[in-house]
HTML snippet that shows the backbone in 3Dmol.js (N, CA, C, O; Angstrom):
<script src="https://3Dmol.org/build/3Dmol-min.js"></script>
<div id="view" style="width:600px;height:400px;position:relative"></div>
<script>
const pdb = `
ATOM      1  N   UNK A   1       0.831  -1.191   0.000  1.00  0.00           N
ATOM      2  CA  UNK A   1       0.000   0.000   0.000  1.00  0.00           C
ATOM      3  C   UNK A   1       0.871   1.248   0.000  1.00  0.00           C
ATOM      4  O   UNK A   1       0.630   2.171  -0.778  1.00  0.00           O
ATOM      5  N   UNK A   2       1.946   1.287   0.920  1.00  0.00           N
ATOM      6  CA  UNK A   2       2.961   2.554   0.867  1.00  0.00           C
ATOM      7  C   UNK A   2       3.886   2.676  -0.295  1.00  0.00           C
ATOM      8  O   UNK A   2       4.452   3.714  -0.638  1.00  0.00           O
ATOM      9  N   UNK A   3       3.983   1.476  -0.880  1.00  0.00           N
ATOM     10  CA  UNK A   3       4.432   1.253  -1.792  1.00  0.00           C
ATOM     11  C   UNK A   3       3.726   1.993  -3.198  1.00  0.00           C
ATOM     12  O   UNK A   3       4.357   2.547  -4.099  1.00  0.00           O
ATOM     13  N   UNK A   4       2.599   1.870  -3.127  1.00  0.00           N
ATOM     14  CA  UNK A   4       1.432   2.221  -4.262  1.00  0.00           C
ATOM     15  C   UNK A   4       1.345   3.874  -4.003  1.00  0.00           C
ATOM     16  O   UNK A   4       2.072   4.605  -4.674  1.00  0.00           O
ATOM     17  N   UNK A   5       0.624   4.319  -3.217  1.00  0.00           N
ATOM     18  CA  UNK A   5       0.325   5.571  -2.747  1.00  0.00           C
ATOM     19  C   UNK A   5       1.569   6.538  -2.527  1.00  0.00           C
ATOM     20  O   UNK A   5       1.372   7.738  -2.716  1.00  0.00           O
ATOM     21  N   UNK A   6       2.909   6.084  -2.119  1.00  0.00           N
ATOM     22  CA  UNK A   6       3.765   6.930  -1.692  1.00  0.00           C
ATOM     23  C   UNK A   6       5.179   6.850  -2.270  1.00  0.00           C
ATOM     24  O   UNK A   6       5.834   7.880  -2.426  1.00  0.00           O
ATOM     25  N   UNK A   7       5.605   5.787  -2.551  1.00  0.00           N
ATOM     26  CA  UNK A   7       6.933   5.669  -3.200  1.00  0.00           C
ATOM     27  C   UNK A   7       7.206   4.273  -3.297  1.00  0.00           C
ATOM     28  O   UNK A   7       7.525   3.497  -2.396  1.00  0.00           O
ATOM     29  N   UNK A   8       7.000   4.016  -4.775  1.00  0.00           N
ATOM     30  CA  UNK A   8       7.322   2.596  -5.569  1.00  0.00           C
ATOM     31  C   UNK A   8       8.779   2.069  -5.352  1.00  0.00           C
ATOM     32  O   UNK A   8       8.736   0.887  -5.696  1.00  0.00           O
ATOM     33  N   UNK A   9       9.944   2.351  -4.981  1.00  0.00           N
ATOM     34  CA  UNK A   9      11.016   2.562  -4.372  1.00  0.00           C
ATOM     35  C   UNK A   9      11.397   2.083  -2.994  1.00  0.00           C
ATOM     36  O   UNK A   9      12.478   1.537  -2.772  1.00  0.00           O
ATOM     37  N   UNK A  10      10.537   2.289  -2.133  1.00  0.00           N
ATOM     38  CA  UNK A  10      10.425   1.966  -0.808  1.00  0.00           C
ATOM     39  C   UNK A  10      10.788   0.555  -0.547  1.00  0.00           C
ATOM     40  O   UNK A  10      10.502  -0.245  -1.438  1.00  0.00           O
ATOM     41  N   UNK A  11      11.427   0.067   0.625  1.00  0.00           N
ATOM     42  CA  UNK A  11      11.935  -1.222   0.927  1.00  0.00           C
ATOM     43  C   UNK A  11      11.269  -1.185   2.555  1.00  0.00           C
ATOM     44  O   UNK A  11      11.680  -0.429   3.436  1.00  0.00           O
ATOM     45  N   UNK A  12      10.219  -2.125   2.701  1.00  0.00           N
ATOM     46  CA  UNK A  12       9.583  -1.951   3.840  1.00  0.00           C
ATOM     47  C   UNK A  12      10.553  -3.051   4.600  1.00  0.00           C
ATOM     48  O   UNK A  12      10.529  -4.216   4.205  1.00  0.00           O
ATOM     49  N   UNK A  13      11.300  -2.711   5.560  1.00  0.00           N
ATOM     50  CA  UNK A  13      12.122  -3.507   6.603  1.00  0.00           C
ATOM     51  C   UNK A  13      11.222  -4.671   7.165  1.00  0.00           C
ATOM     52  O   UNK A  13      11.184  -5.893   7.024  1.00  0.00           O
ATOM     53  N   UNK A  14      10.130  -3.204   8.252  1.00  0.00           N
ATOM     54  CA  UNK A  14       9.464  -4.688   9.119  1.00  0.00           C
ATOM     55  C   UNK A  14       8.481  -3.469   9.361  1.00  0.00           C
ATOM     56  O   UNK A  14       8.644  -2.286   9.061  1.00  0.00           O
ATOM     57  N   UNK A  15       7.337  -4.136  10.036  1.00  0.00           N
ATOM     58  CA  UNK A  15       6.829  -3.570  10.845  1.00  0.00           C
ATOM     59  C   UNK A  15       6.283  -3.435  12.199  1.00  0.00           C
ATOM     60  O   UNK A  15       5.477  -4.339  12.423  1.00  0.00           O
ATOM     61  N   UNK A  16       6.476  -2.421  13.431  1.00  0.00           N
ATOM     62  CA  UNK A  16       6.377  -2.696  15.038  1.00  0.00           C
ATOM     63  C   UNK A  16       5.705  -2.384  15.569  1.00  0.00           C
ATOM     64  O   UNK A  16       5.618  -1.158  15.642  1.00  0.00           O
ATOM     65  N   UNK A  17       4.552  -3.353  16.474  1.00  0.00           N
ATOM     66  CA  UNK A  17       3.831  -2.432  17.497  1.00  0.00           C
ATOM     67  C   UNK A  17       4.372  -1.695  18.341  1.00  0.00           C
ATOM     68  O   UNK A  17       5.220  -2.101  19.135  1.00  0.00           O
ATOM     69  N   UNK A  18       3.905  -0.377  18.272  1.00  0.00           N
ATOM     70  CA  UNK A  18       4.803   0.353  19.785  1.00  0.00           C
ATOM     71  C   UNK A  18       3.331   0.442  20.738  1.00  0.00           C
ATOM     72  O   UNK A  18       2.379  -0.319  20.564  1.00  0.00           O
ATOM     73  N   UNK A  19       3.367   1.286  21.528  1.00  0.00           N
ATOM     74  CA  UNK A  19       2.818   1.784  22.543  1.00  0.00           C
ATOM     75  C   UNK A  19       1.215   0.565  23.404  1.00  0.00           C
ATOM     76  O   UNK A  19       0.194   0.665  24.085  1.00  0.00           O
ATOM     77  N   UNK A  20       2.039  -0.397  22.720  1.00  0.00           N
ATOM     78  CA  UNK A  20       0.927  -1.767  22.931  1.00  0.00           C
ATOM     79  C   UNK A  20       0.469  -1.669  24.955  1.00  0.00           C
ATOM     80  O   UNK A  20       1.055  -1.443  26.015  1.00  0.00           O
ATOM     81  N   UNK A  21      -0.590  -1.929  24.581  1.00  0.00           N
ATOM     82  CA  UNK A  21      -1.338  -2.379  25.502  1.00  0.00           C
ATOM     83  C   UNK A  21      -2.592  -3.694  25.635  1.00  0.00           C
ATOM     84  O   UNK A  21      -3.772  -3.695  25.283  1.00  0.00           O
ATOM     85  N   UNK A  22      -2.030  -4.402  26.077  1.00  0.00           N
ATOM     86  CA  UNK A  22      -2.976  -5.820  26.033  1.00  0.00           C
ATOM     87  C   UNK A  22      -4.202  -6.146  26.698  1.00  0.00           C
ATOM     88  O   UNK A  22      -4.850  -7.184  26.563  1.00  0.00           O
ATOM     89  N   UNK A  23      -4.548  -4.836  27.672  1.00  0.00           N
ATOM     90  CA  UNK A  23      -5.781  -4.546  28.036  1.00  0.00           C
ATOM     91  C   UNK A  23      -6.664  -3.983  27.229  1.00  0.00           C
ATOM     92  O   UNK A  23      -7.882  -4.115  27.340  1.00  0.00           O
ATOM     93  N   UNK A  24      -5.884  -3.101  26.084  1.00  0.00           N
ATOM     94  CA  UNK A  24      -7.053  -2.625  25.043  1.00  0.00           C
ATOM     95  C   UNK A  24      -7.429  -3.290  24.342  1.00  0.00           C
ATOM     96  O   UNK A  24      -6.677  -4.234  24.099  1.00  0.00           O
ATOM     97  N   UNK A  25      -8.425  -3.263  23.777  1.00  0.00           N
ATOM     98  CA  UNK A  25      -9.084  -3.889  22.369  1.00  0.00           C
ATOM     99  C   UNK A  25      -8.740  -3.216  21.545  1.00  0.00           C
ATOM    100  O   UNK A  25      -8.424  -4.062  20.708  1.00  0.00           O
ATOM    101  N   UNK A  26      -8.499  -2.075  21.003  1.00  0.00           N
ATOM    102  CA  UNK A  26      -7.922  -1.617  19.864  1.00  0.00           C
ATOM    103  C   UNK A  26      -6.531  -2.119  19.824  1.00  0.00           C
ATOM    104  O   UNK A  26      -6.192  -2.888  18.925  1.00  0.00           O
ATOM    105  N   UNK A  27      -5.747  -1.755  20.694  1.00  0.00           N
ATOM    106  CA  UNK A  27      -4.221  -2.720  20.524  1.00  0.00           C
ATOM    107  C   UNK A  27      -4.324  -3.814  20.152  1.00  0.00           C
ATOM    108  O   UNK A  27      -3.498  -4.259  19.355  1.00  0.00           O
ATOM    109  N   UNK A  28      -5.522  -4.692  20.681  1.00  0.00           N
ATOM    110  CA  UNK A  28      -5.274  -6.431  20.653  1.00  0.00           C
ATOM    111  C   UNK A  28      -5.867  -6.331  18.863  1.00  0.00           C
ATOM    112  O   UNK A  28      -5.120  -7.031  18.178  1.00  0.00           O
ATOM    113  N   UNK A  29      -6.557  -5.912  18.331  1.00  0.00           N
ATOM    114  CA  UNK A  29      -7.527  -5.154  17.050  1.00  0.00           C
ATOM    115  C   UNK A  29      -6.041  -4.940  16.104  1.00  0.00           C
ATOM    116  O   UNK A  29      -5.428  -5.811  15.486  1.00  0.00           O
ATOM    117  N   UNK A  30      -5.849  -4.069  16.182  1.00  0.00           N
ATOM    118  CA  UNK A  30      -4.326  -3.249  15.544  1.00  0.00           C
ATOM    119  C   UNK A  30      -3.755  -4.469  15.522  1.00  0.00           C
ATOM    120  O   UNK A  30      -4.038  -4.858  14.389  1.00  0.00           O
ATOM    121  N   UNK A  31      -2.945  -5.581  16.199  1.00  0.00           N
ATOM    122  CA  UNK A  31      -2.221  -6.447  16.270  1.00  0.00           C
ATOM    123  C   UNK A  31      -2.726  -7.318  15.449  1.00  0.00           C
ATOM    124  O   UNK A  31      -1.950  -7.727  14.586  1.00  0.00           O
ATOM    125  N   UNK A  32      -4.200  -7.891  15.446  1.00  0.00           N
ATOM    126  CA  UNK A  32      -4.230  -8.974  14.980  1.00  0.00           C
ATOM    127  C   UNK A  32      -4.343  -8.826  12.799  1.00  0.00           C
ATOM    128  O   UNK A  32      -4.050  -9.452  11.780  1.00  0.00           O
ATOM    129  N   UNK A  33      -4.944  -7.600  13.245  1.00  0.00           N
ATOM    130  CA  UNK A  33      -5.531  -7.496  11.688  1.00  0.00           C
ATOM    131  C   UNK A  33      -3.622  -6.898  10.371  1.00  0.00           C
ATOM    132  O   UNK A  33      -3.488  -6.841   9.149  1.00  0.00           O
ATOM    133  N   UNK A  34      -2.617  -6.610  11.553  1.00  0.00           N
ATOM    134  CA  UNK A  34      -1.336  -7.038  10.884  1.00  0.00           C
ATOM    135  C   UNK A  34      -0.680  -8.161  11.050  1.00  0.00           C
ATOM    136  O   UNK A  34       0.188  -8.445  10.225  1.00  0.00           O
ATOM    137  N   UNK A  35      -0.820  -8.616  11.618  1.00  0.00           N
ATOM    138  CA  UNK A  35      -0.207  -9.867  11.539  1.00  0.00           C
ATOM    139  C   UNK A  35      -1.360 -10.961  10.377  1.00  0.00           C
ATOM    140  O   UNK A  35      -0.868 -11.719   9.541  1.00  0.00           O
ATOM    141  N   UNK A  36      -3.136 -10.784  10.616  1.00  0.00           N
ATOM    142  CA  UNK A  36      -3.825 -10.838   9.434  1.00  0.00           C
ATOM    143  C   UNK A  36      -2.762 -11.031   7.819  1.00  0.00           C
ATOM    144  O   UNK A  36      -2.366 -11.929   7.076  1.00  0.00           O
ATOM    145  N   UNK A  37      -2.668  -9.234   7.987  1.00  0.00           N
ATOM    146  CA  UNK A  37      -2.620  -9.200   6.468  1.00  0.00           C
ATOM    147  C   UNK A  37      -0.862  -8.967   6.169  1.00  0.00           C
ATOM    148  O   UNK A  37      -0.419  -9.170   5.039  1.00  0.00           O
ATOM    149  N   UNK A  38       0.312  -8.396   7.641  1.00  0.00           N
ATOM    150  CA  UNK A  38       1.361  -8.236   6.762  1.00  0.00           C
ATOM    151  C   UNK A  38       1.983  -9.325   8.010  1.00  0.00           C
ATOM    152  O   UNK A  38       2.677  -8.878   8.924  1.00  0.00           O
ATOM    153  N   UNK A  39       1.677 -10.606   7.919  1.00  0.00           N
ATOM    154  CA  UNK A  39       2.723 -11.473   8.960  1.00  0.00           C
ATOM    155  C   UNK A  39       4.223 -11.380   9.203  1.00  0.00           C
ATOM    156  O   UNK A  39       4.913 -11.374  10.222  1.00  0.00           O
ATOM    157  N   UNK A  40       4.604 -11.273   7.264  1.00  0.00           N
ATOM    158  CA  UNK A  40       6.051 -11.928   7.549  1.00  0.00           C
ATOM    159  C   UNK A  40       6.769 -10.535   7.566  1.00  0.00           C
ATOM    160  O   UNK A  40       7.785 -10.411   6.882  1.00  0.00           O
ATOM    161  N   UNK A  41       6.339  -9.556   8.250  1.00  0.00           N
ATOM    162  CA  UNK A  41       6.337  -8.169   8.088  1.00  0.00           C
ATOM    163  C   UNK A  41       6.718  -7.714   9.177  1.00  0.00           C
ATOM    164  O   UNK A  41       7.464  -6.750   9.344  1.00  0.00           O
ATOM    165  N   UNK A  42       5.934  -8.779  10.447  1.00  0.00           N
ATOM    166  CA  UNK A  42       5.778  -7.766  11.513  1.00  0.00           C
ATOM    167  C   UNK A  42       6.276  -8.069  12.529  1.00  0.00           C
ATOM    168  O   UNK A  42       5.881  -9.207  12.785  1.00  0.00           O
ATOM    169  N   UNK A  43       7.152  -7.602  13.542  1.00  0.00           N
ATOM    170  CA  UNK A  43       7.934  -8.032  14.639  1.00  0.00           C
ATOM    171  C   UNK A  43       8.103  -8.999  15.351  1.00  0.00           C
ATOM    172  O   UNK A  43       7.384  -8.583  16.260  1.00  0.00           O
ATOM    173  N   UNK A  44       8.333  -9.634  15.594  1.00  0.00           N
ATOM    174  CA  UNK A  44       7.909 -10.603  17.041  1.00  0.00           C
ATOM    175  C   UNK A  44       7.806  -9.343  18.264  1.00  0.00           C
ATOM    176  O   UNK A  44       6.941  -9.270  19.137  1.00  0.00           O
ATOM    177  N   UNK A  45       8.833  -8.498  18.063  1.00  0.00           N
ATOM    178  CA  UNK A  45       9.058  -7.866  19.390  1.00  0.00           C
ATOM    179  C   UNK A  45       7.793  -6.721  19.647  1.00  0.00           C
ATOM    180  O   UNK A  45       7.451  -5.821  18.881  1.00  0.00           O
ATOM    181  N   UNK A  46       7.364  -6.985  20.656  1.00  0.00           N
ATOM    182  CA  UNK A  46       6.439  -5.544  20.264  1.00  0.00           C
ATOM    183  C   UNK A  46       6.684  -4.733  21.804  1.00  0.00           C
ATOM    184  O   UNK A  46       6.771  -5.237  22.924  1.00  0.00           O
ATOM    185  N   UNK A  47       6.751  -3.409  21.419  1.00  0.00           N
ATOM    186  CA  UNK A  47       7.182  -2.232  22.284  1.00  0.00           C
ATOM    187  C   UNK A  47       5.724  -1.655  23.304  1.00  0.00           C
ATOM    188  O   UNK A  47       4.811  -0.997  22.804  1.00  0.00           O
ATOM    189  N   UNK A  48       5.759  -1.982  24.481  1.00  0.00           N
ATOM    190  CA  UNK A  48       4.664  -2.143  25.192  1.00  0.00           C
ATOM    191  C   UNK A  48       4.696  -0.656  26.103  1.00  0.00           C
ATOM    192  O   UNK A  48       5.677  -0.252  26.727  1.00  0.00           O
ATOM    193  N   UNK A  49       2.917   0.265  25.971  1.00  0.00           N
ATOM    194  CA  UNK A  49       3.240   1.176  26.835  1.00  0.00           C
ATOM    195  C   UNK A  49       3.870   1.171  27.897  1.00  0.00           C
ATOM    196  O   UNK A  49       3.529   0.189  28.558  1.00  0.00           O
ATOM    197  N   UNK A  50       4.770   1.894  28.501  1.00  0.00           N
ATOM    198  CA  UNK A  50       5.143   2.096  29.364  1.00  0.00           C
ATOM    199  C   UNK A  50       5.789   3.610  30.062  1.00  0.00           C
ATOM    200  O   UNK A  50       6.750   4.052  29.432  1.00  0.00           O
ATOM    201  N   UNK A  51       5.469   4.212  30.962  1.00  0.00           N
ATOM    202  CA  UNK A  51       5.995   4.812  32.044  1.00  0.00           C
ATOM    203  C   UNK A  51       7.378   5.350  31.799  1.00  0.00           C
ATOM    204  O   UNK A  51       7.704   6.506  31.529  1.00  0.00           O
ATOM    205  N   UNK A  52       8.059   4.372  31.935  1.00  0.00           N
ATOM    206  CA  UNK A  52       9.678   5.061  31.891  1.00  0.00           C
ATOM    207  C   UNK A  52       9.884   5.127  30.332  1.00  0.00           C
ATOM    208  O   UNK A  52      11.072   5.361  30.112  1.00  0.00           O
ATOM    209  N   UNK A  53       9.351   5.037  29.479  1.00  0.00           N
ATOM    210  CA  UNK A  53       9.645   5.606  28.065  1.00  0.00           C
ATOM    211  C   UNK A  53       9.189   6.996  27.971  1.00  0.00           C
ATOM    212  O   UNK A  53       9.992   7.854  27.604  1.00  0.00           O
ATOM    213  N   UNK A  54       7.766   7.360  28.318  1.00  0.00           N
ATOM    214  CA  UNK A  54       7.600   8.425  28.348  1.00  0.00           C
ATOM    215  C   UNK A  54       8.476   9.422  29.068  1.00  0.00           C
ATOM    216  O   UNK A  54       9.080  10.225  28.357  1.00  0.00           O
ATOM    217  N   UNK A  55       8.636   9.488  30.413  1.00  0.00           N
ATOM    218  CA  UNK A  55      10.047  10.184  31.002  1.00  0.00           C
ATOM    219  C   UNK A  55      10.852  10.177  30.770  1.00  0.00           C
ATOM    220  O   UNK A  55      11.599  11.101  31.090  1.00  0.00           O
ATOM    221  N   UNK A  56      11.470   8.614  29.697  1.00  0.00           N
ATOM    222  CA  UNK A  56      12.791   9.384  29.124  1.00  0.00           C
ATOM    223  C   UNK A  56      12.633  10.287  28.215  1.00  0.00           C
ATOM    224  O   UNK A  56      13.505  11.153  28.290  1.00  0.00           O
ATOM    225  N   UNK A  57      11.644  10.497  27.122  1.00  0.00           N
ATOM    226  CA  UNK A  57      11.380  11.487  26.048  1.00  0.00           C
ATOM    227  C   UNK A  57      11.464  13.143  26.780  1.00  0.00           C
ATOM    228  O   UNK A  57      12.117  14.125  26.427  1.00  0.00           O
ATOM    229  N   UNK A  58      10.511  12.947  27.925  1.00  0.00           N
ATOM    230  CA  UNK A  58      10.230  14.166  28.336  1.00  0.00           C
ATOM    231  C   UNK A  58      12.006  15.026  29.131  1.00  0.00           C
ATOM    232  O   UNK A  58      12.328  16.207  29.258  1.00  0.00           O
ATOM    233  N   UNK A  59      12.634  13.903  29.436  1.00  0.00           N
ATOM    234  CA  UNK A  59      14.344  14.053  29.656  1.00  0.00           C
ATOM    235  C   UNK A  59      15.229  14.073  28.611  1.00  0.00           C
ATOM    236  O   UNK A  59      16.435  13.855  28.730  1.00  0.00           O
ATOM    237  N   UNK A  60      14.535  14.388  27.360  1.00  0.00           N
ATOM    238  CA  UNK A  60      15.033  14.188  26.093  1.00  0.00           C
ATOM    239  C   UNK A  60      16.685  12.704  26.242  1.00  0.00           C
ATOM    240  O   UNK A  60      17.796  12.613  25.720  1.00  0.00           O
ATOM    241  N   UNK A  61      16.246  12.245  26.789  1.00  0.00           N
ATOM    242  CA  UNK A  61      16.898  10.523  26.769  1.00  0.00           C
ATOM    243  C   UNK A  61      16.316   9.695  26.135  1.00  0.00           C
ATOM    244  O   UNK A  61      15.126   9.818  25.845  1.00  0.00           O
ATOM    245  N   UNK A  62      17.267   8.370  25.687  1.00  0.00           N
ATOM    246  CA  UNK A  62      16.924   7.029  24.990  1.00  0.00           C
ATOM    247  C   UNK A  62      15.919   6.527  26.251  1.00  0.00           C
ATOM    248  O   UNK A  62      15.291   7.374  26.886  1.00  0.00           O
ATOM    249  N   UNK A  63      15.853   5.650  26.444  1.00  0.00           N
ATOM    250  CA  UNK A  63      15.321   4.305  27.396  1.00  0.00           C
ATOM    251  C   UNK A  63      16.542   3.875  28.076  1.00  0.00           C
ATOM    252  O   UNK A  63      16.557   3.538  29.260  1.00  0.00           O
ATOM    253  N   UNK A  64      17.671   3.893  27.232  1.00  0.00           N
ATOM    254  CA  UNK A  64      18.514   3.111  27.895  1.00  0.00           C
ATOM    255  C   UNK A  64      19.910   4.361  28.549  1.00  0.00           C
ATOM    256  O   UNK A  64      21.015   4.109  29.030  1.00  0.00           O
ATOM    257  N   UNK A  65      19.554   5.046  28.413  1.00  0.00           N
ATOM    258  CA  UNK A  65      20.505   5.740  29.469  1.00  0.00           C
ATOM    259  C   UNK A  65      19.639   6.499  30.385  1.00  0.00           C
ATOM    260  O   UNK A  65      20.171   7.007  31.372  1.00  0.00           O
ATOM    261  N   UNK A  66      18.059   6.681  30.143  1.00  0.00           N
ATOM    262  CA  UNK A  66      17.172   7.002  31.547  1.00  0.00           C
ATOM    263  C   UNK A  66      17.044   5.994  32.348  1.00  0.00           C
ATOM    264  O   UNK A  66      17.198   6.323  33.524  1.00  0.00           O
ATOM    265  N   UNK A  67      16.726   4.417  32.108  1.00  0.00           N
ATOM    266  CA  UNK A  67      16.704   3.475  32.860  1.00  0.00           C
ATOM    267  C   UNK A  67      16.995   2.321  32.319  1.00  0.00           C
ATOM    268  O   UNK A  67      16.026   1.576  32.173  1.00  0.00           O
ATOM    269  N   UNK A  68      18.356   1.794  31.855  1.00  0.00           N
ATOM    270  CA  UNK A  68      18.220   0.557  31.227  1.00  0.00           C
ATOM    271  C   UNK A  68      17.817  -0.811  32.105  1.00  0.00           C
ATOM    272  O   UNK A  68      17.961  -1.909  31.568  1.00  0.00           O
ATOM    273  N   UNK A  69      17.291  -0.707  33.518  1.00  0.00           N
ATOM    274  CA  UNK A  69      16.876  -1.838  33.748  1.00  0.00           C
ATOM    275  C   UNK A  69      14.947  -1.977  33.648  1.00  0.00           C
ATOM    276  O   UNK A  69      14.096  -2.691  34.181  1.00  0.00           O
ATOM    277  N   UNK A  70      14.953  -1.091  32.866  1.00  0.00           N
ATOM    278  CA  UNK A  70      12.864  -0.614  32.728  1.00  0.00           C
ATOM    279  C   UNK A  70      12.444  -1.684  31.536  1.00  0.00           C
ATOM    280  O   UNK A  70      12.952  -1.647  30.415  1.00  0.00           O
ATOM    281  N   UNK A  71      11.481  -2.604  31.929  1.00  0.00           N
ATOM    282  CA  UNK A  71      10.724  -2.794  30.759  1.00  0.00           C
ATOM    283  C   UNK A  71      10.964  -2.344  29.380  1.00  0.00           C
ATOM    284  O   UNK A  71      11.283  -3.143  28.499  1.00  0.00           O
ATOM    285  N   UNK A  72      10.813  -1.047  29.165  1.00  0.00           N
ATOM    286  CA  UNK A  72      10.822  -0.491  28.030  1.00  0.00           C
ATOM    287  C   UNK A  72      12.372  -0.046  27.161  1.00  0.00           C
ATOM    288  O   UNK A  72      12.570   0.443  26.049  1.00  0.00           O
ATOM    289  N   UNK A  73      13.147  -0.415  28.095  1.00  0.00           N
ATOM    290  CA  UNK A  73      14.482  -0.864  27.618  1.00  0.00           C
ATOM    291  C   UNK A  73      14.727  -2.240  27.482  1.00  0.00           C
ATOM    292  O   UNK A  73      15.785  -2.598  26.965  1.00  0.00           O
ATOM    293  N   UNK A  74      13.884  -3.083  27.881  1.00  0.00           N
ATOM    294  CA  UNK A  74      13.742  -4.606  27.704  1.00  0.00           C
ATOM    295  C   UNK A  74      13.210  -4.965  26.101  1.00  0.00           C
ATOM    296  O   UNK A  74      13.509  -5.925  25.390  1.00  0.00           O
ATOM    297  N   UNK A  75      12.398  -3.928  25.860  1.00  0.00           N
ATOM    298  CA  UNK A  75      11.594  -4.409  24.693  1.00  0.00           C
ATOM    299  C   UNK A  75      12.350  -4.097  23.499  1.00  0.00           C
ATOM    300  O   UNK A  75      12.307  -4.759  22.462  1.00  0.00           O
ATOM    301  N   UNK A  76      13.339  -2.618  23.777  1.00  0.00           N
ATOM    302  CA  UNK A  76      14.070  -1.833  22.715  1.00  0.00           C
ATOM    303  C   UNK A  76      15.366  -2.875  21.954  1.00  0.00           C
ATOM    304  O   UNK A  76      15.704  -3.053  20.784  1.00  0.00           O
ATOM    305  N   UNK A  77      15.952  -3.534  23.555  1.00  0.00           N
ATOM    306  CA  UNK A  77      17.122  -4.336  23.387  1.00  0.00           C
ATOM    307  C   UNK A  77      16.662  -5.720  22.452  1.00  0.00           C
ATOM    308  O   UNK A  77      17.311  -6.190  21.517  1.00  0.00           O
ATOM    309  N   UNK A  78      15.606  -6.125  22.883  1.00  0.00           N
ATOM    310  CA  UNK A  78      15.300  -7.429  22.012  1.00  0.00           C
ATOM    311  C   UNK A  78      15.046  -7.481  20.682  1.00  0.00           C
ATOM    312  O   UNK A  78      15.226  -8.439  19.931  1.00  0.00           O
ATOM    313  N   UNK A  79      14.378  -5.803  20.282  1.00  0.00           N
ATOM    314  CA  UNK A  79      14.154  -5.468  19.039  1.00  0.00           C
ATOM    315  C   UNK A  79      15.264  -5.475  18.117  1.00  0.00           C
ATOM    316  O   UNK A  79      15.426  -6.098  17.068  1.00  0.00           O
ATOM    317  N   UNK A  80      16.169  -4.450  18.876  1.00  0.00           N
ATOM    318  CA  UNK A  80      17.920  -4.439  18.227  1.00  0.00           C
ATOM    319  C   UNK A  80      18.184  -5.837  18.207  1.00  0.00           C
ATOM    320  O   UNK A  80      18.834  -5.817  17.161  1.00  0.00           O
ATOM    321  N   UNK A  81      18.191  -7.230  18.595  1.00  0.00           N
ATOM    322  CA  UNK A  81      18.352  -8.432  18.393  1.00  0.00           C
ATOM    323  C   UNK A  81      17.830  -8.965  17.402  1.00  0.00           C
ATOM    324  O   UNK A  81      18.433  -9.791  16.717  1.00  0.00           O
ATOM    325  N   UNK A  82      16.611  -8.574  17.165  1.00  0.00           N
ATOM    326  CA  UNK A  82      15.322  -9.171  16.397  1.00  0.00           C
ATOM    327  C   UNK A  82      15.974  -8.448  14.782  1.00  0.00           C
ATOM    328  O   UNK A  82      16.192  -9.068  13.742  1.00  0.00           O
ATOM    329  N   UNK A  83      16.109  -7.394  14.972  1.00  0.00           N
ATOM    330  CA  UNK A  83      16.569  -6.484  13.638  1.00  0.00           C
ATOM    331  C   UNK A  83      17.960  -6.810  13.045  1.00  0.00           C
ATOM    332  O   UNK A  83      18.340  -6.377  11.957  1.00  0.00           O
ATOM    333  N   UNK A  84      18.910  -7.859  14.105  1.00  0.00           N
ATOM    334  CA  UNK A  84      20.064  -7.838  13.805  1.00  0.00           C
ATOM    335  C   UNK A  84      19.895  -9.218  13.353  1.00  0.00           C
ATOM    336  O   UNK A  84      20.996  -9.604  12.959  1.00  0.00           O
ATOM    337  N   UNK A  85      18.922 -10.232  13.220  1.00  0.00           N
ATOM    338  CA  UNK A  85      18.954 -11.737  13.039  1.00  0.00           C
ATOM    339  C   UNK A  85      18.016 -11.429  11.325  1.00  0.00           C
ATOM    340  O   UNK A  85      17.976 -12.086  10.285  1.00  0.00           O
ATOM    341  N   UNK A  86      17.434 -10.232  11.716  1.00  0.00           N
ATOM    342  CA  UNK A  86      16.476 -10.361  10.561  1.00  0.00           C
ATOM    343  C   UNK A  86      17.504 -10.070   9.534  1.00  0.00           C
ATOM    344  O   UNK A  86      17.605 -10.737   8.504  1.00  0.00           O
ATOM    345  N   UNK A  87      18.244  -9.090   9.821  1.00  0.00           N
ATOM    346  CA  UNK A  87      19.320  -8.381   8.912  1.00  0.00           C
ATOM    347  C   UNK A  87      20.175  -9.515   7.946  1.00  0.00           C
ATOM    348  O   UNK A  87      20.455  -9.504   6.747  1.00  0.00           O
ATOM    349  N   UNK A  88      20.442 -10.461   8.999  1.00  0.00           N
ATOM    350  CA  UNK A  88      21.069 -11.379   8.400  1.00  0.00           C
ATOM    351  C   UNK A  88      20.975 -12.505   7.858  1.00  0.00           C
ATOM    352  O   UNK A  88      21.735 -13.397   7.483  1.00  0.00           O
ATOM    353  N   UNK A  89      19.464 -12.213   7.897  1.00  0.00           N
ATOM    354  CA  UNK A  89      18.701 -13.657   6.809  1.00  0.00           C
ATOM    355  C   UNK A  89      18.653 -13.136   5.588  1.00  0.00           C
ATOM    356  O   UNK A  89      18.444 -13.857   4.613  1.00  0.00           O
ATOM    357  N   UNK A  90      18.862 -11.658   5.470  1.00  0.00           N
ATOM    358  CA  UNK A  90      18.507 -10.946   4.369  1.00  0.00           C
ATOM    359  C   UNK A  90      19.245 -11.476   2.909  1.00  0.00           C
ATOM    360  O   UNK A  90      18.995 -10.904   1.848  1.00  0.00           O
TER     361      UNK A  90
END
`;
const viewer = $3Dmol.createViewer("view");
viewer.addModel(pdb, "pdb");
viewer.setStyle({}, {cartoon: {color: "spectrum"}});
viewer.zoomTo();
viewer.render();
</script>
């Protein structure tokens, strides 16, 4: 679709849930209907609201030098794993 509408050119990497929440229905909604339609597309890792992400932004910090033992530096690090295995199936 981004491909069609925006630039025929484009190399779609992957794609990530961020700000997930598994109490919502729209998150659980959002999740299922990509993995639906773009599976081999879409993360394993998914980036879950959290607390200390927002305060690091507002500290203009990463995650991982506001709190690298937070959740949300848990999710960032596995991603960088996830992106570095994907990289190399490429």
């Amino acid at each position: 679709i981004v491909q069609k509408l925006y630039n025929p050119e484009i190399d779609i990497y992957g794609l990530l849930l961020t700000m997930y929440d598994s109490r919502l229905r729209l998150s659980n909604q959002v999740a299922e209907e990509l993995n639906k339609h773009f599976k081999e597309l879409v993360f394993n890792t998914i980036i879950y609201r959290n607390t200390k992400l927002s305060e690091a932004s507002s500290y203009s910090q990463n995650i991982l030098q506001f709190d690298i033992n937070s959740k949300g530096a848990d999710d960032y690090i596995e991603l960088a794993k996830e992106f570095l295995i994907r990289n190399q199936e490429r």
